[in-house]
C-alpha positions as a printed NumPy array, in Angstrom:
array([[  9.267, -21.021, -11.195],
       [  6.164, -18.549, -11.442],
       [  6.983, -14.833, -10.838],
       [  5.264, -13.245,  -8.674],
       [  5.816,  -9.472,  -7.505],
       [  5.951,  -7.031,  -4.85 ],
       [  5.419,  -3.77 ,  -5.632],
       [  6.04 ,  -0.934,  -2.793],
       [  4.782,   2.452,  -3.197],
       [  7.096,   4.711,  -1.688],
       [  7.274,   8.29 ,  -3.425],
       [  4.795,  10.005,  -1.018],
       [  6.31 ,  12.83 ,   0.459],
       [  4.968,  12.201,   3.844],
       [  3.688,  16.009,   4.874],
       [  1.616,  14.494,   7.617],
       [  5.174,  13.631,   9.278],
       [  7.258,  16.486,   8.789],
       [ 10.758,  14.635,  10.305],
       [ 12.548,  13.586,   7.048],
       [ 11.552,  10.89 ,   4.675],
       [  9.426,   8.607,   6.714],
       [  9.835,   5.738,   4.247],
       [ 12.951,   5.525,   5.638],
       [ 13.194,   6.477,   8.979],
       [ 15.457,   3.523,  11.022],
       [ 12.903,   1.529,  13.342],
       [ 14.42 ,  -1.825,  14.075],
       [ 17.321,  -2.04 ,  16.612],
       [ 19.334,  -3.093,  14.201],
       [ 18.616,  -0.019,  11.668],
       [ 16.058,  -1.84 ,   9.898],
       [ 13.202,   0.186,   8.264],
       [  9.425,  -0.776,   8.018],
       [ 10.108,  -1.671,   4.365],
       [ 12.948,  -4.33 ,   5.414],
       [ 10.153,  -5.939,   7.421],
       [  7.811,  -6.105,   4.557],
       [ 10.275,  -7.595,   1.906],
       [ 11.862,  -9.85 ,   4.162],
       [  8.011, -11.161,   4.45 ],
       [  7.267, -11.217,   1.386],
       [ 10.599, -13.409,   0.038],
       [  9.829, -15.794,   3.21 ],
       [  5.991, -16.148,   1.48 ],
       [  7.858, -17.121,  -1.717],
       [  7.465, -13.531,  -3.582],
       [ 10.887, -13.438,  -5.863],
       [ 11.14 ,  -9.85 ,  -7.619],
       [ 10.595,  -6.03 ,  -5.675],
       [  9.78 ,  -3.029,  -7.465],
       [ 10.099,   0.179,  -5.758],
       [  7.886,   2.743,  -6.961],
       [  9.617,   5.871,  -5.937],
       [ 10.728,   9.613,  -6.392],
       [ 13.942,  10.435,  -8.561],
       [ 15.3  ,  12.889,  -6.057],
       [ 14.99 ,   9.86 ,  -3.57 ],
       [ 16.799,   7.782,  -6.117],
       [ 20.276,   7.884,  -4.499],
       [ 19.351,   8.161,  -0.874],
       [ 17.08 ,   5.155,  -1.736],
       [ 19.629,   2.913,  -3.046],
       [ 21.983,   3.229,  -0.084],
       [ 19.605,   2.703,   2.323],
       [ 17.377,  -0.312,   1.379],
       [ 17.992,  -0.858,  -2.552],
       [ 21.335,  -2.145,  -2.886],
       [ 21.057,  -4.467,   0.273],
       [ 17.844,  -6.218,  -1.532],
       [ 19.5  ,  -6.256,  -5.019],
       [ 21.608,  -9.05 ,  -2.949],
       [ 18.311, -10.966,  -2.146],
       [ 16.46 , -11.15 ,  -5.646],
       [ 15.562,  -9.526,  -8.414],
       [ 14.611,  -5.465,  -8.146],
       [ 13.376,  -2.789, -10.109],
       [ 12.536,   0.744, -10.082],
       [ 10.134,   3.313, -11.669],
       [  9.202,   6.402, -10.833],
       [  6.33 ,   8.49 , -10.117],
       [  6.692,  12.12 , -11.209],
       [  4.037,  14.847, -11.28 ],
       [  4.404,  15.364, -14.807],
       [  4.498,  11.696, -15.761],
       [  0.824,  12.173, -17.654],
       [ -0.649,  10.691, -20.737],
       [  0.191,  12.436, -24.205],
       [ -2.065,  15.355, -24.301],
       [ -2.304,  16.067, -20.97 ],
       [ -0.147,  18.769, -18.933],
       [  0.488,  19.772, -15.123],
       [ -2.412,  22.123, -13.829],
       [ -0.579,  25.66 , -12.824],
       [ -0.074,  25.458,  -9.056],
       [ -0.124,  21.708,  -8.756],
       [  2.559,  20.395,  -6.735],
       [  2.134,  16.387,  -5.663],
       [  2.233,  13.302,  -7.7  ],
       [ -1.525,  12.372,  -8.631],
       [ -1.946,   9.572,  -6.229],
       [ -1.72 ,   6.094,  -5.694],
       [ -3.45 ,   4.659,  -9.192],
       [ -0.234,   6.622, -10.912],
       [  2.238,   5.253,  -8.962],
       [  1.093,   1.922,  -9.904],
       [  0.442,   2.736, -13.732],
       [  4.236,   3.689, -13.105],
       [  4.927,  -0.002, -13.683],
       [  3.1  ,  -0.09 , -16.942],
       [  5.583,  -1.855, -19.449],
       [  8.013,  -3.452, -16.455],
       [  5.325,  -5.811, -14.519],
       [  4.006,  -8.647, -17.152],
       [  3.741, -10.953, -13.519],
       [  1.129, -11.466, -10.963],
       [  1.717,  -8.617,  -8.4  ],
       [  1.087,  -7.862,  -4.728],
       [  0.977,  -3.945,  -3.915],
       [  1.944,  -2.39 ,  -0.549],
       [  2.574,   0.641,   0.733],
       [  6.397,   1.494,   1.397],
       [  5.362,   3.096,   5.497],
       [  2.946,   0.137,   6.732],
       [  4.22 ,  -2.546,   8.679],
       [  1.397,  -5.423,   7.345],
       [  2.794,  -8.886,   9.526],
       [  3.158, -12.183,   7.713],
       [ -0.235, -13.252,   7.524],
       [ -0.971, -10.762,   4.648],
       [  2.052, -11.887,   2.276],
       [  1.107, -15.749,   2.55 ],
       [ -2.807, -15.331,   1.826],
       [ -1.937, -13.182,  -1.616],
       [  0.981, -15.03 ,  -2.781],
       [ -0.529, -18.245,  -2.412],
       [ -3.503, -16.571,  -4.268],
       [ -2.145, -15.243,  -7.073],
       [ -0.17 , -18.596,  -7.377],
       [ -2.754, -20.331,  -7.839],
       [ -4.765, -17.467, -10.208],
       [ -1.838, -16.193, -12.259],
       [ -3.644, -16.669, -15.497],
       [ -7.159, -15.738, -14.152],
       [ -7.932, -11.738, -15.29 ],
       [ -9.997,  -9.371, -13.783],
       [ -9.566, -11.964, -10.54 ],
       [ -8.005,  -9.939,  -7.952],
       [ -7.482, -10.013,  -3.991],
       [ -6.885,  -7.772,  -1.074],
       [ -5.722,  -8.377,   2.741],
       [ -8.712,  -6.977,   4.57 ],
       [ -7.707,  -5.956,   8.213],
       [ -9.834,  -5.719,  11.301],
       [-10.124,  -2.057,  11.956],
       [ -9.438,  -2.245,  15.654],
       [ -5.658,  -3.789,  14.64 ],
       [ -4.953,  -0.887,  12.143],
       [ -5.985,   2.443,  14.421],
       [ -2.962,   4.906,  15.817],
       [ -2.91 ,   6.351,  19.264],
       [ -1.913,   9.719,  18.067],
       [ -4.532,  11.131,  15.651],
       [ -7.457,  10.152,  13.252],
       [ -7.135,   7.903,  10.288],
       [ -8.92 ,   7.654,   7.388],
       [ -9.329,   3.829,   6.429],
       [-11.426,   2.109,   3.12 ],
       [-14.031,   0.162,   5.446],
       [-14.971,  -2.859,   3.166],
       [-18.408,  -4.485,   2.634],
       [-18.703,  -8.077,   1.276],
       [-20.947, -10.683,  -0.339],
       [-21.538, -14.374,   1.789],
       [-18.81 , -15.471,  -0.576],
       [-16.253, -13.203,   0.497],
       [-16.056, -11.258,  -2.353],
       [-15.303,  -7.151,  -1.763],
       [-18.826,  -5.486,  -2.675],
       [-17.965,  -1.887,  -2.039],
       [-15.249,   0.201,  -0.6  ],
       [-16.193,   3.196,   1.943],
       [-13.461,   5.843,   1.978],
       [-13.56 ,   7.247,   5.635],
       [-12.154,   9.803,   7.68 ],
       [-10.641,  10.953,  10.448],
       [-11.083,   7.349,  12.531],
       [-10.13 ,   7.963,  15.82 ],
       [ -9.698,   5.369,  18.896],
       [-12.107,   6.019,  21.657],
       [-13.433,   3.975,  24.913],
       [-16.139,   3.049,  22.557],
       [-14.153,   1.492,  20.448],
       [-13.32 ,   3.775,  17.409],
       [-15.885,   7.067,  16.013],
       [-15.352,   9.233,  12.981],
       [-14.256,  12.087,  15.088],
       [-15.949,  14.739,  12.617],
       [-19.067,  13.386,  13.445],
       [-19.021,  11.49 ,  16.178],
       [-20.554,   8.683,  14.759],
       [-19.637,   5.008,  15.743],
       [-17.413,   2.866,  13.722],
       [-17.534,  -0.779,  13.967],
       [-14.05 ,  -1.713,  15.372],
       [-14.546,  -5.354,  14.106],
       [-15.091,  -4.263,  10.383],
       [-12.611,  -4.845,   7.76 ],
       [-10.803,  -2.327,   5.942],
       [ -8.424,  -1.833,   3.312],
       [ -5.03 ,  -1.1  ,   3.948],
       [ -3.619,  -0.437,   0.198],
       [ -2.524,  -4.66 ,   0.235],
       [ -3.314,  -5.849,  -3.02 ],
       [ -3.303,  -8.62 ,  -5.525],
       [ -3.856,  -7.764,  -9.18 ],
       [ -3.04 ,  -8.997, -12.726],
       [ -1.092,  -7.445, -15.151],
       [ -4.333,  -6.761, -17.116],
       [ -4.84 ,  -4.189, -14.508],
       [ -2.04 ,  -1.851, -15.407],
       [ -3.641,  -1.496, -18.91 ],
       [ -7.153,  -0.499, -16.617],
       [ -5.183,   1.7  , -14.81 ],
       [ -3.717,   3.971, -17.723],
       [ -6.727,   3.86 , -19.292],
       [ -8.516,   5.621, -16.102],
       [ -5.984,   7.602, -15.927],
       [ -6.561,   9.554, -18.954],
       [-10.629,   9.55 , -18.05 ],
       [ -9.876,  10.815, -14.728],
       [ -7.536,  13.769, -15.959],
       [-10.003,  14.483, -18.695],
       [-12.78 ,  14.705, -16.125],
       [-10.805,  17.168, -13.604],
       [-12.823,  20.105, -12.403],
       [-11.023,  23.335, -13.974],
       [ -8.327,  24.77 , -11.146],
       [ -8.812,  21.262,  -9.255],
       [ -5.249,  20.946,  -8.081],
       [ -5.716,  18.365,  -5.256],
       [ -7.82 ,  15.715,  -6.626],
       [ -5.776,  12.393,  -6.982],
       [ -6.25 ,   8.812,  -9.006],
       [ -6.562,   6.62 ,  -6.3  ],
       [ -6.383,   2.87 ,  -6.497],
       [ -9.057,   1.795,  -4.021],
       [-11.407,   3.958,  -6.07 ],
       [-10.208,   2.817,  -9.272],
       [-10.94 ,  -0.991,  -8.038],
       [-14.317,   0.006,  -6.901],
       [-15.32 ,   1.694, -10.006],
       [-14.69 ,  -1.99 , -11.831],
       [-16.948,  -3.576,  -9.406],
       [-19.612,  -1.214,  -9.529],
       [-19.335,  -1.918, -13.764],
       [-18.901,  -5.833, -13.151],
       [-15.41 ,  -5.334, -14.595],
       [-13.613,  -7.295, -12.269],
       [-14.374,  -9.326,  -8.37 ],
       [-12.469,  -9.479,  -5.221],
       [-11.61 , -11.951,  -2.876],
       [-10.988, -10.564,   0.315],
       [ -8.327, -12.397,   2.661],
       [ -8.744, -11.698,   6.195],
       [ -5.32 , -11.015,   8.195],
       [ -5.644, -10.973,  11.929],
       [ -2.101,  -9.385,  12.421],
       [ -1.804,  -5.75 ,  13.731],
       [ -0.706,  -3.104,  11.616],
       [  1.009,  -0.32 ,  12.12 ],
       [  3.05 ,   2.573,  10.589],
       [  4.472,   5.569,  10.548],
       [  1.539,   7.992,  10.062],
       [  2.594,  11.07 ,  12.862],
       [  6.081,  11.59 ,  13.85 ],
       [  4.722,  10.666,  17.545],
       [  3.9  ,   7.444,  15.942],
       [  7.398,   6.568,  15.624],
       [  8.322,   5.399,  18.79 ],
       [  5.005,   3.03 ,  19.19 ],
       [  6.545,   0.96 ,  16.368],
       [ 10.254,   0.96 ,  17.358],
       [  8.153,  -0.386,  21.189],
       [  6.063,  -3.032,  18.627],
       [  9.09 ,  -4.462,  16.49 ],
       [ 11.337,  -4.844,  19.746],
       [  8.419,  -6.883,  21.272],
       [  7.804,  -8.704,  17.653],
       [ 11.925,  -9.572,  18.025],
       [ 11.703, -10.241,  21.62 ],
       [  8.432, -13.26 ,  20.481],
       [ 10.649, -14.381,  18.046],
       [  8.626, -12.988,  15.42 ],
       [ 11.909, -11.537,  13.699],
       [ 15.642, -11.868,  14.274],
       [ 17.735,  -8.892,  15.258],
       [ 19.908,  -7.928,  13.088],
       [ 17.251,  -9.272,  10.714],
       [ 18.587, -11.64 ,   8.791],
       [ 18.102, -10.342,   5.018],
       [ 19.494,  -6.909,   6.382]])
């Protein structure tokens, strides 16, 4: 049986919502997190290994919440991402104090992930739609490199109620495949429709973005480390911010021709955990997804 993978990101530290670790914060009536959701998607759409990118210090908390439960289900792994997890050479800027983004986390599972691989992020709640389209894709491409995927969203179903956003708005060619990738900021709902609230300026509500749902190769961990080490040479002196971010790293190979995209349009609404007022809104939007008959309650790989 082909392998395929789903990798959840789930060492941020979650500033932006100051209760706790948000990756697990209990939103299901039965206890469930967003990340029992996702997984028990993902095994339904026939993905058969997890591997939990997270922080050591979450390690044990990690385990007894989610880990040990899934170990039941299929296979598991973890890795972990670690501020001073750099290439030889390289060393921790004084005064830096966060991981260096999302493109290390995944690099993380350099050496562990040989398989095709889906990547999520641990505090988004996706829907099923999203799981089928990649694993059915990177069934049928496992041996095709430098042939990825993404699930692109409609922005409209990916906005919060409770403060701006900042989403990758996608552009793509009449055969679907992802041209460019538009980092923007501070999206905000309005009667509109949705503006960049900085500016003002309109934001199509109907365009497609990027929600960190990916499907890549293994090949791609072997672009990813070797970024890595172009991106830390190339920091600005005293940059202590600036982060290796996969949506950025992917864009840079289709700028070079290094690699295309197929995007996969999900219609499902996402949602997550982004402000601690957020919180409630999806506890309200996974009773109503149990209440359809979307889920089961307790869910039933919980």
């Amino acid at each position: 049986m082909q392998k395929i993978t789903l990798v959840i990101m789930a060492a941020g530290i979650g500033s932006r919502f100051g209760e706790g670790i948000k990756q697990l914060t209990p939103v299901g009536p039965g206890g469930e997190i967003i990340m029992d959701y996702s997984i028990h998607d993902a095994l339904e759409a026939g993905f058969n290994k997890i591997v939990f990118i997270i922080r050591r210090d979450l390690e044990k908390d990690f385990r007894e919440i989610i880990g040990n439960r899934i170990e039941k289900l299929c296979e598991v792994a973890y890795v972990f991402q670690e501020l001073d997890g750099l290439p030889e050479g390289f060393t921790v800027p004084e005064g830096r104090t966060k991981p260096w983004g999302t493109g290390q986390a995944v690099l993380a599972c350099r050496g562990l992930v040989r398989e095709p691989f889906a990547v999520i992020n641990a505090d988004d709640y996706y829907g099923k739609e999203g799981f089928v389209k990649l694993h059915d894709y990177l069934t049928a491409h496992a041996e095709d490199h430098y042939h990825y995927c993404m699930a692109g969203f409609i922005l409209k179903n990916t906005l919060s109620d409770n403060g701006g956003v900042t989403r990758g708005v996608c552009r793509v060619d009449d055969n679907n495949y992802l041209t460019d990738i538009v980092e923007t900021y501070h999206i905000v709902k309005c009667p509109e429709g949705a503006m960049v609230e900085t500016t003002q300026e309109p934001v199509d509500i109907n365009s497609h973005v990027s929600m960190n749902m990916w499907g890549l190769t293994p090949e791609f961990l072997d672009v990813l480390e070797d970024g890595f080490r172009e991106f830390l040479t190339g920091l600005t002196p005293g940059d202590i911010k600036a982060e290796y971010l996969l949506p950025s790293v992917i864009d840079r190979m289709l700028k070079k021709g290094q690699a295309d995209v197929t995007m996969l349009e999900t219609n499902d609404k996402w949602f997550g955990v982004t402000y601690a007022a957020d919180k409630q809104s999806v506890i309200d939007s996974f009773a109503e997804l149990i209440e359809a008959g979307v889920y089961t309650s307790p869910l039933n790989s919980k």
